[in-house]
C-alpha positions in Angstrom: 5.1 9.4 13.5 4.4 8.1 9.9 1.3 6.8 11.0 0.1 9.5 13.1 0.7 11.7 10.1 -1.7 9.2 7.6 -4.7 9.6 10.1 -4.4 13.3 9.9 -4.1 12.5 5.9 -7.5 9.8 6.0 -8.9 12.6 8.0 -8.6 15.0 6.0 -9.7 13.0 3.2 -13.0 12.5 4.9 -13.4 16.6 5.4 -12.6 16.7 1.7 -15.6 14.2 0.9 -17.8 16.1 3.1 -17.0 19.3 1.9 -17.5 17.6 -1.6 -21.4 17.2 -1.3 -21.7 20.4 1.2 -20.3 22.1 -1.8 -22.6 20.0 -4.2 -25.8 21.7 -2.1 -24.0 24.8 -1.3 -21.5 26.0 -3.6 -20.7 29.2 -1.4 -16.8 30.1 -2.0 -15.6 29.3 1.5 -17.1 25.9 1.1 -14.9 25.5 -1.9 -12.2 27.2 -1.1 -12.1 25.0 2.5 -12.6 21.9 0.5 -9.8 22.5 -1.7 -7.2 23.1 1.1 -8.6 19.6 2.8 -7.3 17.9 -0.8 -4.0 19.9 -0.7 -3.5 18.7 2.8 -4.4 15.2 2.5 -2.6 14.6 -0.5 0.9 16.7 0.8 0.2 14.5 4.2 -0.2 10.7 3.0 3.1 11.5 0.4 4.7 12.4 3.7 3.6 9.6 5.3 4.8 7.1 2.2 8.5 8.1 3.3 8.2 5.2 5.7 5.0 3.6 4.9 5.0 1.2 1.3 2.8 2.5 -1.2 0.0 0.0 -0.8 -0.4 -0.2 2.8 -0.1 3.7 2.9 -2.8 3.9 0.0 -5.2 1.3 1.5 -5.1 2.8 5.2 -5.7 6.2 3.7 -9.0 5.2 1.3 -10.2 3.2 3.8 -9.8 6.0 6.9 -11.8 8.4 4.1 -14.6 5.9 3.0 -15.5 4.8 7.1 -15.1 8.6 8.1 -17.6 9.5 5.2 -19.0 6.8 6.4 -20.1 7.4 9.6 -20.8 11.6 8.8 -23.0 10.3 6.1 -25.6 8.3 8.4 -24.8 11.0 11.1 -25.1 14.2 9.3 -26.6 13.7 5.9 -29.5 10.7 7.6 -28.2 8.1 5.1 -29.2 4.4 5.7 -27.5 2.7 8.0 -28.6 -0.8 6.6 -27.2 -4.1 7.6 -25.6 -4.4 4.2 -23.6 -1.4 4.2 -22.8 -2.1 8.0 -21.1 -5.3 7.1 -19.5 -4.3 4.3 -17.6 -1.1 6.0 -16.9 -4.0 9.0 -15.0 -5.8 6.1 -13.0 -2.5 5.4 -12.1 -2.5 9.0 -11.2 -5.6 9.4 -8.9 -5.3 6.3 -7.3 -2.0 7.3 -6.6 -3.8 10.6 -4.9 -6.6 8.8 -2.5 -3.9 6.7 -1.5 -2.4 10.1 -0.9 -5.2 11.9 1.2 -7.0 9.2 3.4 -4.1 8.7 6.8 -4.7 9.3 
């Protein structure tokens, strides 16, 4: 279940990042308000997750959930560049988060 609970925590982190440059355009007060509940809940879910996860896997699963979720809604929503360069590189975060999860005892 601890793991369940950090992809709802690396998922939330990616609303929180979105909500970051929506409110960066937009500052309307349910923008803000909304991102600011997306960091309460990410932060409350990934310490709950720690419980039975260690520290670094936990932390490094989490980031790297956030940074290919903003990832993805970036080239999706926002028409960033999906270069080869930047394809490779969040690969490499893949492959790495799939190392942490598959080494964990």
């Amino acid at each position: 279940m601890s793991w369940v609970i950090l992809v709802v925590a690396g998922l939330f982190e990616v609303a929180w990042s979105v909500g970051l440059k929506a409110a960066s355009a937009d500052p309307r007060p349910l923008i803000v308000i909304g991102t600011g509940l997306a960091i309460v809940a990410s932060m409350v879910l990934l310490a709950v997750a720690m419980k039975n996860i260690p520290l670094g896997t936990a932390y490094a699963i989490w980031t790297g959930i956030g940074a290919l979720g903003a990832f993805v809604v970036g080239i999706v929503c926002f028409n960033e560049p999906p270069t080869i360069g930047r394809i490779c590189s969040v690969l490499l975060i893949l492959a790495g988060l799939i190392g942490l999860k598959l080494s964990h005892g």
